[in-house]
N, C-alpha and C positions, 0 to 999 in steps of 0.2 A: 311167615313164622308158622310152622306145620309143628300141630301137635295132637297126636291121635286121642279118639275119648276115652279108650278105655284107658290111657296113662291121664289123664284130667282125674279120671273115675278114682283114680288108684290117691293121686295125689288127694284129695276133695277127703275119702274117709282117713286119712293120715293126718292130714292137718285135722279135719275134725275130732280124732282120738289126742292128738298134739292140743289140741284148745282144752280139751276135758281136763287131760293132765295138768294145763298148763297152769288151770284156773286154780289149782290150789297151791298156797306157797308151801306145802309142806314138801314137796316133789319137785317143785322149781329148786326150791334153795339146796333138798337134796343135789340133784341134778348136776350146777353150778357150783357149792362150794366146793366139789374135789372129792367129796366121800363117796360119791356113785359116778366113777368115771364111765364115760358116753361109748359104746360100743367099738367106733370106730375113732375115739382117742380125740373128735372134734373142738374147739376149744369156744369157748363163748363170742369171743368174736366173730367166728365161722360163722356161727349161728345166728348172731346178727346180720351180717351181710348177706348171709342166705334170705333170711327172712324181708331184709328191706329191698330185697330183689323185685319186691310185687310194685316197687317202686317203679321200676321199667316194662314190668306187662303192663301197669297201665301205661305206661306211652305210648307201647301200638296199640292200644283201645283208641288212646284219643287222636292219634294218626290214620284213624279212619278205620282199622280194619275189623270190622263193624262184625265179624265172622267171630272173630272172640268173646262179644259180649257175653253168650250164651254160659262163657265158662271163665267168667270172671269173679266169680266165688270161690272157685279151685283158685284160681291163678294170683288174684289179687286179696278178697276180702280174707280168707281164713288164713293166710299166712299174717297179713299185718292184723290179724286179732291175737292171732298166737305172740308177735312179736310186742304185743300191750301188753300180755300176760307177766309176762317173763319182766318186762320194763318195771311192770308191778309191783312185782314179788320179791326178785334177786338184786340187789346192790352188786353184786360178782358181774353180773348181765349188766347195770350201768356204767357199771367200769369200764368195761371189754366196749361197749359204744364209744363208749369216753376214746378210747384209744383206736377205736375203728373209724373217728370223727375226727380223727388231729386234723387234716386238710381240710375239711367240708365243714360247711354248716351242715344243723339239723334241716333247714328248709333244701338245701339243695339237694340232701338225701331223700327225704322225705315228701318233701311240699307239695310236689306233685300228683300226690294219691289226693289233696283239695282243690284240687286247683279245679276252676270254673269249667275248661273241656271235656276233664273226663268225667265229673258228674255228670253230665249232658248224656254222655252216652250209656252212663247205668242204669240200672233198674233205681227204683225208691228203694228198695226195700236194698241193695246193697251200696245204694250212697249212703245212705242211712247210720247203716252198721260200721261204713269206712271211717263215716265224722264222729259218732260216740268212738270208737278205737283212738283217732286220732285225741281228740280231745283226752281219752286217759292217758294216752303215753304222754303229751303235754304235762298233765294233772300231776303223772309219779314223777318227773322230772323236774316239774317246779317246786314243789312239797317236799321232798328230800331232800335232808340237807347235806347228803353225797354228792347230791346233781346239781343243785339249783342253783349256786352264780356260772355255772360251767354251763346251763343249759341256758343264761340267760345272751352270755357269752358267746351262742352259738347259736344263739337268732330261734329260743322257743317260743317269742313271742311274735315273731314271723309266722307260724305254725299258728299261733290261736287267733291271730287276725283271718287269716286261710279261711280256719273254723267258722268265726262268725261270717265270713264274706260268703260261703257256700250253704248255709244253714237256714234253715225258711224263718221267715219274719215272727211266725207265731209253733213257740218251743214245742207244743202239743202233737205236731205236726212228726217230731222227730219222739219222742216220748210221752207216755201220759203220765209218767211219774218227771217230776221238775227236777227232781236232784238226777237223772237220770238221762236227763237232755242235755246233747255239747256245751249251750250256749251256756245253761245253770255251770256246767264242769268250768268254762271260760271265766267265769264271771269269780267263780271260788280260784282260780288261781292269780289273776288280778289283787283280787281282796287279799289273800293271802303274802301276796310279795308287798303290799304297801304297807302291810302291818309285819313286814320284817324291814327292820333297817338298813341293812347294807344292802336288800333285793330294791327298797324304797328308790336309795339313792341311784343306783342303776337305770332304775326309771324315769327317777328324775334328768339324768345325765343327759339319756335318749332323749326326753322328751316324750315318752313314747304313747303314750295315752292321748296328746293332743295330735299327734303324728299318723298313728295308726288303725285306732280305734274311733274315730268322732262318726265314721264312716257307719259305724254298729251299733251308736246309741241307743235306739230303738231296738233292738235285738235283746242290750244286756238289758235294757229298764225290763222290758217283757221277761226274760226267764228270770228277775230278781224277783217278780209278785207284784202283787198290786200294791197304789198307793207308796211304791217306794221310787224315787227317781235316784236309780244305781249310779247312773253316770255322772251328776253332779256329785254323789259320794264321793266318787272315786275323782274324779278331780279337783274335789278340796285337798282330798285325804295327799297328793300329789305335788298339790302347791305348798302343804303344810300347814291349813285352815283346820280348825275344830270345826266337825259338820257330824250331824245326828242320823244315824238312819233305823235304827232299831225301833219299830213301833212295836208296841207290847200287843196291837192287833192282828199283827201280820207274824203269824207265825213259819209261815216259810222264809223270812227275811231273817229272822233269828235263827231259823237253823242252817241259812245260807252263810251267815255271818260267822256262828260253832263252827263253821267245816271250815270256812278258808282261814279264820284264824289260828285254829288250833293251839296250839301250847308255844308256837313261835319255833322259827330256828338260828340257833345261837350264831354268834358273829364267829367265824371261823379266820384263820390266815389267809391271805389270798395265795400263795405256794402251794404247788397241789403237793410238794413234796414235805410239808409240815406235818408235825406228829403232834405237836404241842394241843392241849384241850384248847375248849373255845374259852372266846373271851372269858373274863373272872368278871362275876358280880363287882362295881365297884370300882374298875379297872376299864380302861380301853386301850385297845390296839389305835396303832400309826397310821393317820388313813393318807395316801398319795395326794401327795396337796396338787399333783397335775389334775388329776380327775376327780378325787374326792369320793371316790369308789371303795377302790380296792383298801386291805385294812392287811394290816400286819404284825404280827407278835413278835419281829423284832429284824431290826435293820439289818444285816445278813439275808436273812428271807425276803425284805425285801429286792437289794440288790439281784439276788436268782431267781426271782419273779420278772425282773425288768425286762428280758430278752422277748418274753413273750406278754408282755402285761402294754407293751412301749406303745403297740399298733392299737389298743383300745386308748391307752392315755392320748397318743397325741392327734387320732379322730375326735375326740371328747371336745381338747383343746385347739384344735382346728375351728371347731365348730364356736368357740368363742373368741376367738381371733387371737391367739395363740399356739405358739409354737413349745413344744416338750420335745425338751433337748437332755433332759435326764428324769432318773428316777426321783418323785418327790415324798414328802413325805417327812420332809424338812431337812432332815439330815442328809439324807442318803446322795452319794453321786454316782456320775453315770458308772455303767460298766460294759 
């Protein structure tokens, strides 16, 4: 792969003026909703894929050719910072993933910028930068309630295991501010899906917390604070137990706790083609009595959810020795 320096040089202050801009949503959402269309007519998806391209320079990083480390700043880290950015800001930008992801998971596109080889061959200082980026596009995707059964959907908790499995033991190491280190980001998105219900039961479905993470306990208890054992938290909170972690001592426990709770996000349709609000105070949606996931505002939506909802239900009910041979939800049959 031949790529001269002064086209690196060229790229390096582009993406760095792209990150400046990027950082602020007022210029993102410009950008993206359509009011300030892009010079050469590019569409958000484009720009996606352009950007999760730093996805494949690192593979000839970690395929040895040890000639590009020097310019794996230009090539890798400032584009997947800029593509955080924009993750951030624009809901138009998750969409356009949304639709640039139909085949792939987010780990196959992705996962590789954590993956254990090509840290190896980074500097500190731009593994460093790659796992805080990763960890926020994680973060905007699971917190939104645009993205976040869609991103659960397509394996973003594949991507925060990644995180913690490539991030040093002790948070400090990557931050000296806590809320500012992956693992704290990791640990706020965890807490955040268990105290939303329908992200709860997803995880529950998975399993996923005993599956993927027991591996990183030590990791999350360390970026929660002292004196709190996070992971026993989080796997009461899982099983469904009352379990306490707020000590009125520990003030970074409470404000890790503010951040991944926040105000909740509401039970939505599982049909991405629904318009209807979210669930009603008081009221609840249909949940798929195959998997006990998915949630629906009405039997119609659910039947046009089934075609692609079928391959989550009946791995779910595989996995308890069952077979899903239609749409459930009580009512509904197959289609």
């Amino acid at each position: 792969m031949e790529v001269s320096v002064s086209k690196l040089n060229r790229c390096m202050v582009c993406f760095q003026a792209l990150g400046t801009l990027g950082a602020s949503k007022v210029v993102v959402d410009r950008y993206f909703d359509g009011k300030w269309e892009p010079a050469k007519g590019q569409s958000a998806s484009e720009v996606y894929l352009s950007l999760s391209g730093a996805s494949t320079d690192a593979r000839h990083l970690e395929r040895g050719q040890v000639n590009l480390n020097p310019f794996a700043k230009a090539m890798v880290v400032l584009p997947f910072e800029c593509l955080a950015n924009f993750v951030r800001h624009s809901k138009a930008f998750r969409q356009a993933m949304k639709e640039a992801s139909a085949e792939r998971t987010l780990f196959d596109q992705l996962g590789f910028l954590v993956s254990a080889g090509v840290h190896r061959k980074l500097s500190p200082e731009n593994s460093q930068r790659i796992r805080v980026a990763m960890a926020d596009v994680a973060t905007s995707l699971a917190l939104s309630a645009d993205s976040q059964l869609w991103a659960l959907d397509k394996g973003v908790l594949k991507l925060v295991e990644a995180v913690y499995a490539v991030s040093p033991a002790d948070y400090r190491q990557d931050s000296f501010r806590r809320d500012r280190a992956p693992t704290f980001l990791c640990n706020a998105i965890l807490l955040h899906m268990l105290h939303t219900e329908t992200a709860a039961e997803m995880l529950r479905a998975h399993n996923a917390l005993v599956d993927g993470f027991r591996p990183h306990r030590r990791k999350i208890n360390d970026a929660a604070g002292p004196k709190v054992d996070l992971w026993i938290y989080l796997k009461g909170k899982l099983q469904g137990r009352r379990v306490r972690i707020i000590d009125p001592r520990n003030g970074q426990t409470c404000r890790l706790d503010v951040k991944a709770t926040g105000t909740g996000t509401p039970v939505v349709c599982s049909w991405k083609g629904c318009t209807a609000e979210p669930e009603p105070v008081g009221a609840s949606f249909k949940r798929c009595a195959g998997c006990h996931v998915a949630r629906y505002c009405c039997k119609e939506h659910q039947k046009l959810h089934w075609p692609t909802h079928k391959i989550h239900c009946r791995a779910h009910r595989a996995k308890q020795g069952r077979h899903a041979s239609s749409p459930a939800g009580g009512e509904a049959s197959s289609s």
